[in-house]
Backbone atoms as SQL, in Angstrom:
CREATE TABLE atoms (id INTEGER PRIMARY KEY, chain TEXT, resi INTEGER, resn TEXT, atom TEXT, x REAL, y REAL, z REAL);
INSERT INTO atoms VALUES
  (1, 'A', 1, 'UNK', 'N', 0.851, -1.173, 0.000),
  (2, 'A', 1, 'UNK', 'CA', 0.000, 0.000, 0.000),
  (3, 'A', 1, 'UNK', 'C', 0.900, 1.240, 0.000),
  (4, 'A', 2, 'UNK', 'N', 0.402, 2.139, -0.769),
  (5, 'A', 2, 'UNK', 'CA', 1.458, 3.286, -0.822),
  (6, 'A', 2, 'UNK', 'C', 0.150, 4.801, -0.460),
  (7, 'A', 3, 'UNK', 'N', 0.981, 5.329, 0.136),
  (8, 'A', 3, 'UNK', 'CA', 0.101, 6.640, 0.544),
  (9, 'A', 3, 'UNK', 'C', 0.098, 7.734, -0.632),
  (10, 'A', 4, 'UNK', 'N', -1.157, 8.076, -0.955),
  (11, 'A', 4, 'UNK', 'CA', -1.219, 9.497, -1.751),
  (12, 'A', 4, 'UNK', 'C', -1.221, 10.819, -1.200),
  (13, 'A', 5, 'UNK', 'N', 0.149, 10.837, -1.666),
  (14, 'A', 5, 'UNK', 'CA', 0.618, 12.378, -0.627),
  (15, 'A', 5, 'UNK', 'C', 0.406, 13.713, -1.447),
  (16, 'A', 6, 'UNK', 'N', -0.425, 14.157, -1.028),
  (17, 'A', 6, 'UNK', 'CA', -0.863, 15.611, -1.817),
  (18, 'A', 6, 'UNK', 'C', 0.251, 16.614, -2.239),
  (19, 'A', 7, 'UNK', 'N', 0.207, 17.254, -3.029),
  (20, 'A', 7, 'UNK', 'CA', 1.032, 18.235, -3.219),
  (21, 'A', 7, 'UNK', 'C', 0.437, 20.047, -3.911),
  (22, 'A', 8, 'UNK', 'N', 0.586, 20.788, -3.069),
  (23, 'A', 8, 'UNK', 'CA', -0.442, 22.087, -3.637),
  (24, 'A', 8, 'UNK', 'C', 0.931, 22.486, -4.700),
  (25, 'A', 9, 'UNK', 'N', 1.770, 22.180, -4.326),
  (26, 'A', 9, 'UNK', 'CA', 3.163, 23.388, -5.625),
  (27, 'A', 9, 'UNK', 'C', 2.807, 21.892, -6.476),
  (28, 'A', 10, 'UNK', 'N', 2.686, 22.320, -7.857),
  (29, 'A', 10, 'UNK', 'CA', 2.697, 21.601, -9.086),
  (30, 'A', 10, 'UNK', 'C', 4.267, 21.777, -9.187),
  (31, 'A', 11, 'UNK', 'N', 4.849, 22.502, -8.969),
  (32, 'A', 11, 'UNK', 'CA', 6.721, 22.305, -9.696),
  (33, 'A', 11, 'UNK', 'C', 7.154, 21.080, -8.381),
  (34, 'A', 12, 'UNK', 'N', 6.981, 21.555, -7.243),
  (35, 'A', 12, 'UNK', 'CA', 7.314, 20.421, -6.154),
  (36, 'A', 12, 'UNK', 'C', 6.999, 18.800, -6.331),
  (37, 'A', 13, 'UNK', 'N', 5.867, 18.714, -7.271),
  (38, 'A', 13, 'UNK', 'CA', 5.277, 17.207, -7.056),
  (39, 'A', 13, 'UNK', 'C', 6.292, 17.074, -8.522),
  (40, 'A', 14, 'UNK', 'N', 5.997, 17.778, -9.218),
  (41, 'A', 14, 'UNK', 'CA', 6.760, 17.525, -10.616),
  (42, 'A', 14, 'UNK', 'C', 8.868, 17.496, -10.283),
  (43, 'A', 15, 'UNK', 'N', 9.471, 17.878, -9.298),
  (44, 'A', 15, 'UNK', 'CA', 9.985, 17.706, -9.144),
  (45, 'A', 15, 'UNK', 'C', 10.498, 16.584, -8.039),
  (46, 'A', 16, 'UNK', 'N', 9.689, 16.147, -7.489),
  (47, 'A', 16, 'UNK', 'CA', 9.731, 15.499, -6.488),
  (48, 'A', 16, 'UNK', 'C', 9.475, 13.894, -7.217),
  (49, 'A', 17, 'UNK', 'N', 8.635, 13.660, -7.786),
  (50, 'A', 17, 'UNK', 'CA', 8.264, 12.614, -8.538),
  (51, 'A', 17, 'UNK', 'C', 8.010, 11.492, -7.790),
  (52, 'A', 18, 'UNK', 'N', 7.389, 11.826, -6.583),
  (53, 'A', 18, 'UNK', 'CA', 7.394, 10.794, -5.763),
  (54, 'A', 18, 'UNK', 'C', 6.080, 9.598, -5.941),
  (55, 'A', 19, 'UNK', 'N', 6.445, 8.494, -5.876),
  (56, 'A', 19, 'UNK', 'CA', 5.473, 7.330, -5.785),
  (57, 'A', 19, 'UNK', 'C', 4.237, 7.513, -5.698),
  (58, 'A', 20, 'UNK', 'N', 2.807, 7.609, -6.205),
  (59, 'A', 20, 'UNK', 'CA', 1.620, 7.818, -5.845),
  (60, 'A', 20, 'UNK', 'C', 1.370, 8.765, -4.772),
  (61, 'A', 21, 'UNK', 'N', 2.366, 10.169, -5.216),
  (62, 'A', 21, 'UNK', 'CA', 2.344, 11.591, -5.107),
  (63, 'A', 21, 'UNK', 'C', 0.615, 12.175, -5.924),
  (64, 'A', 22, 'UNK', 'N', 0.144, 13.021, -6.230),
  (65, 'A', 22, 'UNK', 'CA', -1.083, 13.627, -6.425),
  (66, 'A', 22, 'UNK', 'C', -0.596, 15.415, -6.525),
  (67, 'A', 23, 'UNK', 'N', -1.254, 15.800, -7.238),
  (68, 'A', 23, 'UNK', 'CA', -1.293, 17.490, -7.713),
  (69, 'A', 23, 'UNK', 'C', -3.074, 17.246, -8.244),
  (70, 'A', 24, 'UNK', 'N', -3.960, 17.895, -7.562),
  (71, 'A', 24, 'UNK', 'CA', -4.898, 18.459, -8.258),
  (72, 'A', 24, 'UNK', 'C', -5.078, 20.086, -8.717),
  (73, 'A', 25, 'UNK', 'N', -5.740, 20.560, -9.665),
  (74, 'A', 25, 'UNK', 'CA', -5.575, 21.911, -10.653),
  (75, 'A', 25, 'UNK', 'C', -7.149, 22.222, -10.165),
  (76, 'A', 26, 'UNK', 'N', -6.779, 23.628, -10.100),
  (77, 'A', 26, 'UNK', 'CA', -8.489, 24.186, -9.706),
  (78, 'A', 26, 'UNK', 'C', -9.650, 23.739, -10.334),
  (79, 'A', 27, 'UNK', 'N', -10.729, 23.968, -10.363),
  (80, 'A', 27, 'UNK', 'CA', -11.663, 23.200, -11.262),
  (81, 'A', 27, 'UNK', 'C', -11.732, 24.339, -12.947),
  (82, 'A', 28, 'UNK', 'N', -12.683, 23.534, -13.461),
  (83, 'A', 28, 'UNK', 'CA', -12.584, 23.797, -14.979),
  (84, 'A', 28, 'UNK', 'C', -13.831, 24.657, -14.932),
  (85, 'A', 29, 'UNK', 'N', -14.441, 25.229, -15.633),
  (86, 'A', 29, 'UNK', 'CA', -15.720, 25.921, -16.021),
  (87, 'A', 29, 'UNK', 'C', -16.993, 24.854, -15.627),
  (88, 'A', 30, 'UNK', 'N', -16.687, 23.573, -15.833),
  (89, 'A', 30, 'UNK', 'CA', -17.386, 22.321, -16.092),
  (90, 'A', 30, 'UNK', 'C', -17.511, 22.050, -14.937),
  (91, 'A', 31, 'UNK', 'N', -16.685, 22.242, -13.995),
  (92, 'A', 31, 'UNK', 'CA', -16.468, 21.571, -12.640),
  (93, 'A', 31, 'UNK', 'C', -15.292, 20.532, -12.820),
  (94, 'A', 32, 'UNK', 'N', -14.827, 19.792, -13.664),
  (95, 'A', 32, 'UNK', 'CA', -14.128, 18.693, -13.577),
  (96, 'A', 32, 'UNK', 'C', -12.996, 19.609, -13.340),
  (97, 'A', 33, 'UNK', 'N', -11.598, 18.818, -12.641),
  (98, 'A', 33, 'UNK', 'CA', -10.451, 19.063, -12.496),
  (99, 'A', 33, 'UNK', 'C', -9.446, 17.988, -13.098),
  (100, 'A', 34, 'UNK', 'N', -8.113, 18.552, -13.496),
  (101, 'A', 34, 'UNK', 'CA', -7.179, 17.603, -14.041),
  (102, 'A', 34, 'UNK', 'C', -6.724, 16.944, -12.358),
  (103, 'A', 35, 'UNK', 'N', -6.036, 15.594, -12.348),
  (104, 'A', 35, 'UNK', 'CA', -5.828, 15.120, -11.352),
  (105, 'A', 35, 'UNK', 'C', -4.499, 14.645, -11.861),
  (106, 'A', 36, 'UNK', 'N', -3.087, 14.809, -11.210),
  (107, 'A', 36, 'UNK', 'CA', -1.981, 14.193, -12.196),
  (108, 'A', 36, 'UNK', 'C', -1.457, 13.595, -10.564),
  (109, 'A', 37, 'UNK', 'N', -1.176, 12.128, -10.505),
  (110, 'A', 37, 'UNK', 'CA', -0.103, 11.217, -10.186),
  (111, 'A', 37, 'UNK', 'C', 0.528, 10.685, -10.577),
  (112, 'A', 38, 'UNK', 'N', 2.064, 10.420, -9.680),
  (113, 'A', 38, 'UNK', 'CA', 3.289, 9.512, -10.417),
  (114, 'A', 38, 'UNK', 'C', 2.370, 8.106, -9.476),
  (115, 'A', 39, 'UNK', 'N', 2.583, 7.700, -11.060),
  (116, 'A', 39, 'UNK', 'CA', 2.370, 6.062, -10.940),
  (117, 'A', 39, 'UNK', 'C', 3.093, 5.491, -9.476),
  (118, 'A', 40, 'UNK', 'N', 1.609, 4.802, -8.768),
  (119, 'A', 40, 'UNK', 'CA', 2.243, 4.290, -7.197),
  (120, 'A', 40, 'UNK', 'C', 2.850, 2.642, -7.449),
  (121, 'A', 41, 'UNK', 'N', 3.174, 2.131, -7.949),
  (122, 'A', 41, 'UNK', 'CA', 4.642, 1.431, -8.853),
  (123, 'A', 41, 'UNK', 'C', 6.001, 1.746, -8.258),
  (124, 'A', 42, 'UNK', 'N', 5.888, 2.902, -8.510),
  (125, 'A', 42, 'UNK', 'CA', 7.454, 3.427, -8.934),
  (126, 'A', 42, 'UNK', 'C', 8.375, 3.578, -10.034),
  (127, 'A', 43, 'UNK', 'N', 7.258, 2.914, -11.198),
  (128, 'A', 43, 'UNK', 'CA', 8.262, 3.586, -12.361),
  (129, 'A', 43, 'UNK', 'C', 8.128, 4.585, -12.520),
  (130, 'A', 44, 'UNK', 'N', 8.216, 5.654, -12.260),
  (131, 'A', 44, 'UNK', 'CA', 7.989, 7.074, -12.626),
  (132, 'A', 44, 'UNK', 'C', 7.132, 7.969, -13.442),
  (133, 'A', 45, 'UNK', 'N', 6.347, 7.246, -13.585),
  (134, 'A', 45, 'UNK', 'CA', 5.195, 7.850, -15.001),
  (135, 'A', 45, 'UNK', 'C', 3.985, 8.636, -14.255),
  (136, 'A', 46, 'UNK', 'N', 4.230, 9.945, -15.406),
  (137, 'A', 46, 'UNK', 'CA', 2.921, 10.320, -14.169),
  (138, 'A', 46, 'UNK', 'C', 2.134, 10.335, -15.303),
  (139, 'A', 47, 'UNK', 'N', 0.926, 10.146, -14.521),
  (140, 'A', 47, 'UNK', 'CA', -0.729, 9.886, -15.334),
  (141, 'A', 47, 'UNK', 'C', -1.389, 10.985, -15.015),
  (142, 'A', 48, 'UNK', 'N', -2.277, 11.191, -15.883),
  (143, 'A', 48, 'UNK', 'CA', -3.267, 12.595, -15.717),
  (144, 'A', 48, 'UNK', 'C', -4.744, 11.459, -16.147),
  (145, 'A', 49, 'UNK', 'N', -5.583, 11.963, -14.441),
  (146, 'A', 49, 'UNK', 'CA', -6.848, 12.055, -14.686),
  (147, 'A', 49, 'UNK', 'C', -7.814, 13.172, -15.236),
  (148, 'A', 50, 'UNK', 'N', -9.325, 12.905, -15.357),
  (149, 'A', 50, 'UNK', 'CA', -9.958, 13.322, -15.237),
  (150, 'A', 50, 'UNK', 'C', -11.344, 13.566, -13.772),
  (151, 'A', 51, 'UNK', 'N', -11.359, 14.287, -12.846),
  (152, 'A', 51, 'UNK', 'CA', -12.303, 14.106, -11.901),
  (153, 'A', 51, 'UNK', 'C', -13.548, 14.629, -11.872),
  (154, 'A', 52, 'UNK', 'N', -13.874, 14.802, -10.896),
  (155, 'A', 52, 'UNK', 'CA', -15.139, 15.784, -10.198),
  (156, 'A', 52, 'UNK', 'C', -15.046, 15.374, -8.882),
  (157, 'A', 53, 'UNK', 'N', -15.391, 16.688, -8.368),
  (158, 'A', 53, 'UNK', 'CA', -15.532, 16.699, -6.560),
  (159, 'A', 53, 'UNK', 'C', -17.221, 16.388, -6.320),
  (160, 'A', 54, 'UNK', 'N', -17.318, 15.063, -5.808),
  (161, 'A', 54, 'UNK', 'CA', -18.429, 14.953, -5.711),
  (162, 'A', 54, 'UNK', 'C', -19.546, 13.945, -6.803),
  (163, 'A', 55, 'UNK', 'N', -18.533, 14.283, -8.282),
  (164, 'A', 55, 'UNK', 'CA', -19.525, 13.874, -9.052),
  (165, 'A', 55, 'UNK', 'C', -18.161, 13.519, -10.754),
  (166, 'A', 56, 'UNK', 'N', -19.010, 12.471, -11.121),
  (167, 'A', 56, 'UNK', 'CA', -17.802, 11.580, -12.349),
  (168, 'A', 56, 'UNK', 'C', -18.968, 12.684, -13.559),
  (169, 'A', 57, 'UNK', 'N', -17.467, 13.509, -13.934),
  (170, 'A', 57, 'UNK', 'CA', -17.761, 14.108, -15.661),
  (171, 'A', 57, 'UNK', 'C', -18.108, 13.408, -16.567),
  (172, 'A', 58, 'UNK', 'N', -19.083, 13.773, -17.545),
  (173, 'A', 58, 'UNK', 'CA', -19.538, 13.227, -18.011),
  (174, 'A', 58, 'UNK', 'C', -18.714, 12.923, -19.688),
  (175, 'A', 59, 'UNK', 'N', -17.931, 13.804, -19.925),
  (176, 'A', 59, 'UNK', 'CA', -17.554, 13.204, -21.669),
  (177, 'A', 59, 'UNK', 'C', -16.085, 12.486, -21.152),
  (178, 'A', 60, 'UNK', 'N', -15.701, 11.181, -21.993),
  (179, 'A', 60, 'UNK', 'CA', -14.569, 10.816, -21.479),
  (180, 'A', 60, 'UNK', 'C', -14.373, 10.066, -20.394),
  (181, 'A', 61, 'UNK', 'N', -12.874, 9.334, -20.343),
  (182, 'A', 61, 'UNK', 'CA', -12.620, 8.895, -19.136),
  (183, 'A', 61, 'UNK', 'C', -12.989, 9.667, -17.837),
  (184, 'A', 62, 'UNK', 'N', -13.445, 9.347, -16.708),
  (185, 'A', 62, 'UNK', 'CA', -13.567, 10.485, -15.836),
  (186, 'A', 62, 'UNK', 'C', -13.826, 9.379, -14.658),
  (187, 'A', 63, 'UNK', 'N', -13.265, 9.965, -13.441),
  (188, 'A', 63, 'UNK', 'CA', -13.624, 9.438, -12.211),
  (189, 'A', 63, 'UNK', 'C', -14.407, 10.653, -11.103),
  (190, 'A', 64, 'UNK', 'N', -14.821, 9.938, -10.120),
  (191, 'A', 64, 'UNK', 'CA', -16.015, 10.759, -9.132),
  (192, 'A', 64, 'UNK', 'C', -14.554, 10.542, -7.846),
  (193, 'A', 65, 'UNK', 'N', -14.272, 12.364, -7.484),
  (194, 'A', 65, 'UNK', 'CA', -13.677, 12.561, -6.360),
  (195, 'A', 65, 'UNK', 'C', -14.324, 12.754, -4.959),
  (196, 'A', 66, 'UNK', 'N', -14.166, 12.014, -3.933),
  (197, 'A', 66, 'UNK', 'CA', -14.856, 12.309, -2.950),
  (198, 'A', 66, 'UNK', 'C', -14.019, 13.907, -2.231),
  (199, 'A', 67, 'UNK', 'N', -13.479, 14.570, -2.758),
  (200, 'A', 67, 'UNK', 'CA', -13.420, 16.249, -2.173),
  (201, 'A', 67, 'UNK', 'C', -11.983, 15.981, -1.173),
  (202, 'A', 68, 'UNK', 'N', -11.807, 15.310, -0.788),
  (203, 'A', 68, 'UNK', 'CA', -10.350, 15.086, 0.032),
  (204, 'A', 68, 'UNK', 'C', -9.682, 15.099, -0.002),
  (205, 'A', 69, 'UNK', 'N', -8.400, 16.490, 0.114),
  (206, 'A', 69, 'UNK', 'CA', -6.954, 16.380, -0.056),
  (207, 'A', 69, 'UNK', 'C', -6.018, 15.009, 0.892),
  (208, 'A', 70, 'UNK', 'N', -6.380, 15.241, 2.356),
  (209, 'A', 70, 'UNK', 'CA', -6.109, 14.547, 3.042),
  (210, 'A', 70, 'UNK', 'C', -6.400, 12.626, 2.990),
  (211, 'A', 71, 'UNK', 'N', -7.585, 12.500, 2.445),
  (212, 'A', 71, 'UNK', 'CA', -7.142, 11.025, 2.046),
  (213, 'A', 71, 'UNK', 'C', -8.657, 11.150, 0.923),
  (214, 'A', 72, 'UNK', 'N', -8.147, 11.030, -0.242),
  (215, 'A', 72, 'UNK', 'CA', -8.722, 11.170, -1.414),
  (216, 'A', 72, 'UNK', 'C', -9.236, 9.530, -1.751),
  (217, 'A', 73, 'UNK', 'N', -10.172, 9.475, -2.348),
  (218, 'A', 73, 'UNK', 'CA', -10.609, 8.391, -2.629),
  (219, 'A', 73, 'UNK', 'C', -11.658, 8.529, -4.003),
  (220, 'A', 74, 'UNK', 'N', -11.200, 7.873, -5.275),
  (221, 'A', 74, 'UNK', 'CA', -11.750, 8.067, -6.542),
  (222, 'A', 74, 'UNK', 'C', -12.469, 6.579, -6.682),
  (223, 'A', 75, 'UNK', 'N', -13.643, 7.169, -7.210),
  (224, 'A', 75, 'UNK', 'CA', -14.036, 5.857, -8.248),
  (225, 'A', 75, 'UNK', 'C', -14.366, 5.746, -9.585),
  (226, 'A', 76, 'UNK', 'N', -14.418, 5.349, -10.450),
  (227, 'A', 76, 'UNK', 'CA', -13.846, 3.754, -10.408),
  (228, 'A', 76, 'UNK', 'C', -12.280, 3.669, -10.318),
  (229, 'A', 77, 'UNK', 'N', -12.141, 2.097, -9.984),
  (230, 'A', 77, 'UNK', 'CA', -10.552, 2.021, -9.723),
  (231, 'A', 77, 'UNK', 'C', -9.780, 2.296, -11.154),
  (232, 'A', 78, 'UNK', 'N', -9.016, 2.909, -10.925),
  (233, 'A', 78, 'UNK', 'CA', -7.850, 3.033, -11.902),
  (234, 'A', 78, 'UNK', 'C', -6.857, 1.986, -12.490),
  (235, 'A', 79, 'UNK', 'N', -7.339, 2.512, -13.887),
  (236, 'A', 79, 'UNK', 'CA', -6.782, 0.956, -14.458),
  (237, 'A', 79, 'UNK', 'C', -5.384, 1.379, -15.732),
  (238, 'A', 80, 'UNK', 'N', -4.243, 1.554, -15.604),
  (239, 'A', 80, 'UNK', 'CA', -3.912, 1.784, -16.827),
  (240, 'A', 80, 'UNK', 'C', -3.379, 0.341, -17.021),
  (241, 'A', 81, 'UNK', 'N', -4.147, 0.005, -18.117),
  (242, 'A', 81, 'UNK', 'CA', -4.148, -1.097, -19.047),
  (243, 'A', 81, 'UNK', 'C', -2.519, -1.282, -19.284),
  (244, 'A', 82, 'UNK', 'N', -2.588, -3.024, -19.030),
  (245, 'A', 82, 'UNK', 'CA', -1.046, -3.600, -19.328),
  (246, 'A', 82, 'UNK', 'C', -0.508, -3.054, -18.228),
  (247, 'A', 83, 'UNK', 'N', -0.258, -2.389, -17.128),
  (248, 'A', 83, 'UNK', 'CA', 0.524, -1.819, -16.366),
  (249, 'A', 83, 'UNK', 'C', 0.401, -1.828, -15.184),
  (250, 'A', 84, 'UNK', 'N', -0.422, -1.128, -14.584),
  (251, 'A', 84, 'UNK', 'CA', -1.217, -1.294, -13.168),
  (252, 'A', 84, 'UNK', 'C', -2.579, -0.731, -12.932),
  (253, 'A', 85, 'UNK', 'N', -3.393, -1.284, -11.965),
  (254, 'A', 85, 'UNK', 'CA', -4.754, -1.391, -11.975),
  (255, 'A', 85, 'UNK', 'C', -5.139, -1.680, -10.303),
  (256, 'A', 86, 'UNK', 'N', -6.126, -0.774, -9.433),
  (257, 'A', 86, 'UNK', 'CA', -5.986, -0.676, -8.686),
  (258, 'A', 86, 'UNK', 'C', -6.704, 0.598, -8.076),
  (259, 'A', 87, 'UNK', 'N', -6.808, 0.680, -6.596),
  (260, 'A', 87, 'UNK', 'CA', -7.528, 1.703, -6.139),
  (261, 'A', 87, 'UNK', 'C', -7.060, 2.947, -5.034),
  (262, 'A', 88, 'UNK', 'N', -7.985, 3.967, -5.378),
  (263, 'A', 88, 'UNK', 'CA', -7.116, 5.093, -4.417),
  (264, 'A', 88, 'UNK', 'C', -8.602, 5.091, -3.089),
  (265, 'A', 89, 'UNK', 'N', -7.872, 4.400, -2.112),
  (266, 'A', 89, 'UNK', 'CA', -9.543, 4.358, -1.106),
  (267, 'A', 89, 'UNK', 'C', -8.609, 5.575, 0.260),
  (268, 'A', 90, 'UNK', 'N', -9.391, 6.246, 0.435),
  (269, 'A', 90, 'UNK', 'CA', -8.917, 6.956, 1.787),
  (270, 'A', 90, 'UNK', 'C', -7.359, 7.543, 1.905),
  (271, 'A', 91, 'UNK', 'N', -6.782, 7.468, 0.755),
  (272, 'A', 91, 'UNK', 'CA', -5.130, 8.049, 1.196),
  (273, 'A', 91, 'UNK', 'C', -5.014, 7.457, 0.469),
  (274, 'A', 92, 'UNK', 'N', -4.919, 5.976, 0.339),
  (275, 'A', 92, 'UNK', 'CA', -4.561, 4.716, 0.079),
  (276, 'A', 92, 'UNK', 'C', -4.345, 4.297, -1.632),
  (277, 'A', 93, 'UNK', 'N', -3.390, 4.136, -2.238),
  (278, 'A', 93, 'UNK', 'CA', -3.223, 3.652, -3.360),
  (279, 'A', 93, 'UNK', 'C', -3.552, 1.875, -2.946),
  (280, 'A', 94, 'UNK', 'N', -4.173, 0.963, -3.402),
  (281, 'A', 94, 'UNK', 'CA', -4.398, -0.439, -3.266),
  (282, 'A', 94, 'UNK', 'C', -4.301, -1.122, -4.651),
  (283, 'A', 95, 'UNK', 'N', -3.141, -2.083, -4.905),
  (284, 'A', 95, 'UNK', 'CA', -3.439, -2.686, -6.153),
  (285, 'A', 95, 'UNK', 'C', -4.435, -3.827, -6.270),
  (286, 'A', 96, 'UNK', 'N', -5.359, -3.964, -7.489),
  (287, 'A', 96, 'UNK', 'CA', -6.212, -5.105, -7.227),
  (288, 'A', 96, 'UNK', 'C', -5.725, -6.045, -7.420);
């Protein structure tokens, strides 16, 4: 289990590149926000979601954010295909 450690400086998480690290971006006109983590793996790849606080956007991939910097929890689980697949429950990165 690896912890999703928030980060408000986007250059800090981007420099930091740490393990199932997290940067969320203010919201959009739409409400959705970009959501970018380094892959909790450890190969270094960072992935960019799509969210909503509260509620899954509707065009596109998109997951429903429950509003929590402190222990964030998205659904549905996150899957990047061929690679890793798995869930962010309460803080918590969990692979399935």
């Amino acid at each position: 289990m690896i912890r999703a450690t928030h980060y408000r400086d986007r250059n800090a998480f981007l420099g930091d590149r740490t393990p199932g690290s997290v940067w969320i971006a203010d919201p959009n006109p739409d409400g959705s926000q970009v959501w970018l983590h380094f892959c909790p793996c450890g190969c270094g790849a960072k992935v960019r979601l799509r969210i909503g606080n509260g509620f899954k956007p509707k065009h596109g991939p998109s997951w429903c954010w429950n509003g929590s910097i402190a222990a964030p929890t998205l659904d549905p689980s996150v899957n990047w295909e061929g690679h890793w697949h798995g869930w962010i429950r309460d803080g918590d990165w969990r692979a399935c």
